[in-house]
C-alpha positions as CSV (number, residue, x, y, z in Angstrom):
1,X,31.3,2.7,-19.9
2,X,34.2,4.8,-21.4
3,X,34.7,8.1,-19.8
4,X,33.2,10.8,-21.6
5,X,35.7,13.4,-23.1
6,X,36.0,16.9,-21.2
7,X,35.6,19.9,-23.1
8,X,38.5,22.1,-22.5
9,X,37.7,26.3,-22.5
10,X,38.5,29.1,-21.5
11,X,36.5,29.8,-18.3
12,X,38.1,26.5,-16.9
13,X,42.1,28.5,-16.8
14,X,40.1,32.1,-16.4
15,X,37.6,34.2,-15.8
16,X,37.3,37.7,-16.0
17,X,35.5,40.0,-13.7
18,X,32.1,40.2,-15.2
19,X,31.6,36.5,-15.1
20,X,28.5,35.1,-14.1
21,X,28.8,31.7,-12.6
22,X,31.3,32.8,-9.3
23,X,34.2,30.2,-9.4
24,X,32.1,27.3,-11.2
25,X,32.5,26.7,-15.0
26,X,29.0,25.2,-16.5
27,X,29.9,21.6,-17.7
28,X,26.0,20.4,-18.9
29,X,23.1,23.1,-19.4
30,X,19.6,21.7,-20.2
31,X,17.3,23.5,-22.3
32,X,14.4,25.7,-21.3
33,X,12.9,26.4,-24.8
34,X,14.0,25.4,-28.3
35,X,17.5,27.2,-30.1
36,X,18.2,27.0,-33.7
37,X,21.1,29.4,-35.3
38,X,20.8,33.0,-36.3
39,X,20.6,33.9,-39.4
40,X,22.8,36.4,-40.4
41,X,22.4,39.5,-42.6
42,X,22.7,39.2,-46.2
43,X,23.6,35.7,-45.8
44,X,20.8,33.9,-44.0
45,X,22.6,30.7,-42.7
46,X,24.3,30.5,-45.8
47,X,27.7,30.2,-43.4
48,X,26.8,26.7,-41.7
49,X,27.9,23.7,-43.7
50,X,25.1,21.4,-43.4
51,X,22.3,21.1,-41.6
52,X,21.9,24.0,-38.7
53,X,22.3,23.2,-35.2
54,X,19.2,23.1,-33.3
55,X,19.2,22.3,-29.3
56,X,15.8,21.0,-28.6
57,X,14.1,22.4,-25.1
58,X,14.1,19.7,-22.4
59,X,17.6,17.9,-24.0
60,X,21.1,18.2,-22.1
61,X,24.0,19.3,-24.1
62,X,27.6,19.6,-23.6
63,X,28.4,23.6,-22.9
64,X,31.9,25.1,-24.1
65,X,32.0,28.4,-21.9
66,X,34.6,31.6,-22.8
67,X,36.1,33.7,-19.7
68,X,33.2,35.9,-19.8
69,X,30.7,33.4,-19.2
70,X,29.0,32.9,-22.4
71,X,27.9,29.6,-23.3
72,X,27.7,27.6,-26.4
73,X,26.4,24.4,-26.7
74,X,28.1,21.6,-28.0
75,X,26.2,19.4,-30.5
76,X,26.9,15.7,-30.8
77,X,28.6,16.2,-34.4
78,X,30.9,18.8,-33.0
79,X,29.1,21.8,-33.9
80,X,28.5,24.8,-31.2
81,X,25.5,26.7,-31.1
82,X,25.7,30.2,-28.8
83,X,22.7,30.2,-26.0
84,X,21.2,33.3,-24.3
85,X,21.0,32.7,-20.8
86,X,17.7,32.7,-20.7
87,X,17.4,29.9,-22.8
88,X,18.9,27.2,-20.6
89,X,19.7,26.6,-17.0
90,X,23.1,24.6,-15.7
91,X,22.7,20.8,-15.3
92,X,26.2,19.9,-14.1
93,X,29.4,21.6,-13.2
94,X,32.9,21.3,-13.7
95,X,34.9,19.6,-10.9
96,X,38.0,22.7,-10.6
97,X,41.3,21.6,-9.4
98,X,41.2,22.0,-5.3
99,X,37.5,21.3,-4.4
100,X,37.0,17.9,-2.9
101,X,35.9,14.9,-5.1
102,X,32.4,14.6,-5.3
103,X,31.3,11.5,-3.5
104,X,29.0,8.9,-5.8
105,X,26.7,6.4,-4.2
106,X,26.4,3.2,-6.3
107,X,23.3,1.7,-7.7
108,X,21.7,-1.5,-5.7
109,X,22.2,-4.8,-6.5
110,X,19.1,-5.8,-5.5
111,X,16.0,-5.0,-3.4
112,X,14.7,-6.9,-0.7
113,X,10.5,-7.3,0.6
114,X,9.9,-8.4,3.8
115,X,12.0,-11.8,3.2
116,X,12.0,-11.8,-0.3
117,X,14.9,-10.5,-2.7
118,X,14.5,-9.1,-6.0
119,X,17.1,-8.5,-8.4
120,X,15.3,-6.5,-10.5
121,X,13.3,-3.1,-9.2
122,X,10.3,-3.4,-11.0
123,X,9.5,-6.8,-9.5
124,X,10.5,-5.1,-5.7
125,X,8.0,-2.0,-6.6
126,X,5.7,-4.5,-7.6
127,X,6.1,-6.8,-4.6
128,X,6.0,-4.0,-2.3
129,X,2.9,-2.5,-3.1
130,X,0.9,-5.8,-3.5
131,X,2.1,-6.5,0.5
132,X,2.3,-2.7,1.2
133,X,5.6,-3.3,3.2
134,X,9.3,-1.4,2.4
135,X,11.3,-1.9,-0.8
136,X,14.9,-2.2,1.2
137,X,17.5,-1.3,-1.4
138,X,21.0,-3.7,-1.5
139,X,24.4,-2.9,-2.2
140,X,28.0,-2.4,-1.5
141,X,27.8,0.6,0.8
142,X,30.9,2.5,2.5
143,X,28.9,4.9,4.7
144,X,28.4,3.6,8.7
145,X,25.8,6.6,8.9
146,X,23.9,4.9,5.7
147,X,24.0,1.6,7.1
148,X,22.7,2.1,10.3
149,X,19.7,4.1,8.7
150,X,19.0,1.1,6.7
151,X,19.4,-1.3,9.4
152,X,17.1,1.2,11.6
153,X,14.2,1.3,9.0
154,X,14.5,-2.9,8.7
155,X,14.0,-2.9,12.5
156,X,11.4,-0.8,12.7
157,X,9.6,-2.7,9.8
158,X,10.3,-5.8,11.9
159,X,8.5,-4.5,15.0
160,X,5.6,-2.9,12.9
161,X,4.7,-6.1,11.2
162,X,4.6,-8.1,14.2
163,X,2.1,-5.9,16.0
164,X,0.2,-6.2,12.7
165,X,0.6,-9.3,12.8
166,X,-0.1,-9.9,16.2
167,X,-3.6,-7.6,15.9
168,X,-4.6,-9.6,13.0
169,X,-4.1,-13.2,14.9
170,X,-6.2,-11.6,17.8
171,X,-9.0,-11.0,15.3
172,X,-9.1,-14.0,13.7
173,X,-9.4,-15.7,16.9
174,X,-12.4,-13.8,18.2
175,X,-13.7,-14.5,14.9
176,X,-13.2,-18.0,15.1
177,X,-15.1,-18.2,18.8
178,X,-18.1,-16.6,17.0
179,X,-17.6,-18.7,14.4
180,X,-18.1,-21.9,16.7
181,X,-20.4,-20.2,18.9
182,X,-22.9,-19.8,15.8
183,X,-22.5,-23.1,15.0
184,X,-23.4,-24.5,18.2
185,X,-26.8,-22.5,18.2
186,X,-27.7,-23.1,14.6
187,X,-27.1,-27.2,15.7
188,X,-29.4,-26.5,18.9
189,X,-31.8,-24.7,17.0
190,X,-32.2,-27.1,14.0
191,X,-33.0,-30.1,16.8
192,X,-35.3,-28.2,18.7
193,X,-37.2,-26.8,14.9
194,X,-37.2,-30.7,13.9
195,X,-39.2,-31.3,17.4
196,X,-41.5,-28.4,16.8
197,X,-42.5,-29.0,13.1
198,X,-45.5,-30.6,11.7
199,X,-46.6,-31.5,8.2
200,X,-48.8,-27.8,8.3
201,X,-46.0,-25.6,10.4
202,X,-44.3,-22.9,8.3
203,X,-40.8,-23.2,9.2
204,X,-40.3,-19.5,8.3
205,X,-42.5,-18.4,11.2
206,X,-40.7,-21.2,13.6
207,X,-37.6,-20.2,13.1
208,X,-38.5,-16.2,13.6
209,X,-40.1,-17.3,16.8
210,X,-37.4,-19.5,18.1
211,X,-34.8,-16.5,17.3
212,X,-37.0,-14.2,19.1
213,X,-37.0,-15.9,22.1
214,X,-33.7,-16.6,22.4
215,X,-33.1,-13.2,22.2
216,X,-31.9,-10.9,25.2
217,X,-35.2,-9.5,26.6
218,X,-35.5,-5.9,27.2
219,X,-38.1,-6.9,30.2
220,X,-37.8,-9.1,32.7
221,X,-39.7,-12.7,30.9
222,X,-43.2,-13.7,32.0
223,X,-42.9,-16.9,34.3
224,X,-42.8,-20.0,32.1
225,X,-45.6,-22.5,32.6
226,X,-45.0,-26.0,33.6
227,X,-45.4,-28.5,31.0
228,X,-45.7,-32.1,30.9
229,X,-42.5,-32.4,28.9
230,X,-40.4,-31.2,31.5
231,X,-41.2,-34.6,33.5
232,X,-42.0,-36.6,30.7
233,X,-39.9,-35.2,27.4
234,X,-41.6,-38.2,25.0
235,X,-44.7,-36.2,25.5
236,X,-43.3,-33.5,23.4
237,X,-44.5,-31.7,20.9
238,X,-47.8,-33.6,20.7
239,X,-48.9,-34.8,24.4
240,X,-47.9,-31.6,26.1
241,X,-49.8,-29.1,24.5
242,X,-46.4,-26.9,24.2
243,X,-47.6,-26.3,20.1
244,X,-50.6,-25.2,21.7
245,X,-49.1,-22.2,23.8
246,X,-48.7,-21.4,27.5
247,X,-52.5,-21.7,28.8
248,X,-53.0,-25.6,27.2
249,X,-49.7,-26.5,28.2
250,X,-50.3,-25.5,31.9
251,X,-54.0,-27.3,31.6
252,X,-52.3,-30.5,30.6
253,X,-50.1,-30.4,33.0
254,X,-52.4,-29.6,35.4
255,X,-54.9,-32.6,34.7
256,X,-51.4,-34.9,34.7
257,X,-51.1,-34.0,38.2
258,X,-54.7,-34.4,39.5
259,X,-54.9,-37.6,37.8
260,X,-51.1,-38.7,39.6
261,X,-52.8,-37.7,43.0
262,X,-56.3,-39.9,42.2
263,X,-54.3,-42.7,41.6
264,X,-52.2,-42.5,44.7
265,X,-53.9,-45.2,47.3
C-alpha cells in the first residue's frame, strides 16, 4: 500500500500561545455529528464550486490545522470544510520531529487451536469456540516480553486440558464399570425371570419383585426358609413350592426330609 500523502500546515512549523492541542498537531479527527458548509450572507453557498462539502458523523477525515489550532477537514476531492471543536474529536496525531517512532505490531499470519492452524481468523474464531480452547495468534514477532506471554498462555492451556482431560477419562471409566455392572445384573436377572415365569405370571410384577429384593434393605431381612431347591435345583420353580411363597416352600421341604429319614434303614 502506497504511503498516504501528509498534509503540510501551519501548526506542524508553529503554534502560537493560545493553542489547544499542547505540542501535538491533529493528523485524523472523526466526526461526532454531521458538518455541512455555512452559508454565507447575501450569498448562501453561492461561493463553493460544486457540490458543498459535507463530513458525515462517525467518518474519519484528513485535518489541515492553522497555528492557532483551528481545524479543517480535508475532503477526499481536496476541498476543506472548518469544524467547531465540538464537532469532532482527534483520531490520530502527527508524529513531530524528536519523539520516538511509534512502534507497530504486525498482523498474524495465522492462528493456531489446540493443534490445529488456521490461516484465516474466522475459521480460528470458529474452531475455538466449537472446542472452547484459545485462538493463539501467529506471526513474525520482535518482542522477547511478547513471546514469552504467548508461550506462557500455550503452557498453561497445555496443563489445563490435560487435567480436563484427565477428569473426563476418570468419568468415563466409572461410567463404564456401571455400565458392565448393570449388565451383569440385567443377565442374572433375565435367567432367574425365565425360571420364575409361567404361562399366567405377569412379568411386570416379577420383575418389580425381583428388583425389590435385591434391593439394600433398610431392616435387617427375615430368615430365608429352606427350600427343596437348594439341595435339589431341578425341583425349581415347580417341585419346591418357591412360586408358592415362604410357608409352602418350608412345608415341602419339610416333608422331603421326614420322608429321607423313613427311608433310612
Amino acid at each position: 500500500m502506497p504511503p498516504e500523502n501528509k498534509i503540510d500546515c501551519p501548526a506542524l512549523h508553529k503554534r502560537s500561545d493560545s493553542y489547544p492541542f499542547g505540542d501535538r498537531v491533529p493528523r485524523t479527527v472523526r466526526m461526532l455529528k454531521t458538518v455541512t458548509a455555512d452559508p454565507m450572507p447575501g450569498i448562501g453557498l453561492a461561493y463553493i464550486k460544486g457540490d458543498a462539502p459535507v463530513a458525515k458523523e462517525g467518518q474519519t477525515y484528513r485535518v489541515w490545522t492553522n497555528s492557532h489550532g483551528a481545524v479543517t477537514a480535508v475532503m477526499g476531492s481536496g476541498v476543506r470544510l472548518g469544524l467547531r471543536p465540538a464537532e469532532f474529536e482527534v483520531d490520530s496525531w502527527h508524529h513531530l520531529a524528536g519523539e520516538p517512532t511509534p512502534q507497530t505490531h504486525p498482523e498474524p499470519i495465522a492462528w493456531m487451536v489446540g493443534t490445529a492452524i488456521w490461516w484465516h481468523k474466522a475459521g480460528a474464531e470458529r474452531d475455538s469456540e466449537e472446542r472452547s480452547e484459545p485462538m493463539v495468534p501467529l506471526g513474525p514477532c520482535d518482542s522477547p516480553s511478547e513471546i514469552a506471554r504467548v508461550t506462557a498462555q500455550f503452557k498453561e492451556w497445555q496443563a489445563s486440558h490435560h487435567r480436563n482431560y484427565c477428569k473426563a477419562a476418570d468419568e468415563r471409566d466409572e461410567l463404564r464399570g456401571q455400565l458392565d455392572q448393570a449388565r451383569q445384573l440385567l443377565h442374572t436377572a433375565s435367567i432367574r425371570l425365565a425360571n420364575w415365569l409361567e404361562p399366567g405370571d405377569d412379568p411386570r410384577k416379577q420383575i418389580i419383585a425381583f428388583l425389590e429384593e435385591g434391593a439394600e434393605p433398610s431392616s435387617p431381612p427375615a430368615p430365608y426358609p429352606n427350600r427343596l431347591c437348594h439341595i435339589d435345583y431341578t425341583a425349581h420353580p415347580h417341585r419346591c413350592g418357591c412360586l408358592k411363597g415362604d410357608e409352602e416352600s418350608q412345608r415341602i421341604y419339610d416333608e422331603h426330609c421326614r420322608a429321607a429319614l423313613e427311608r433310612q434303614p
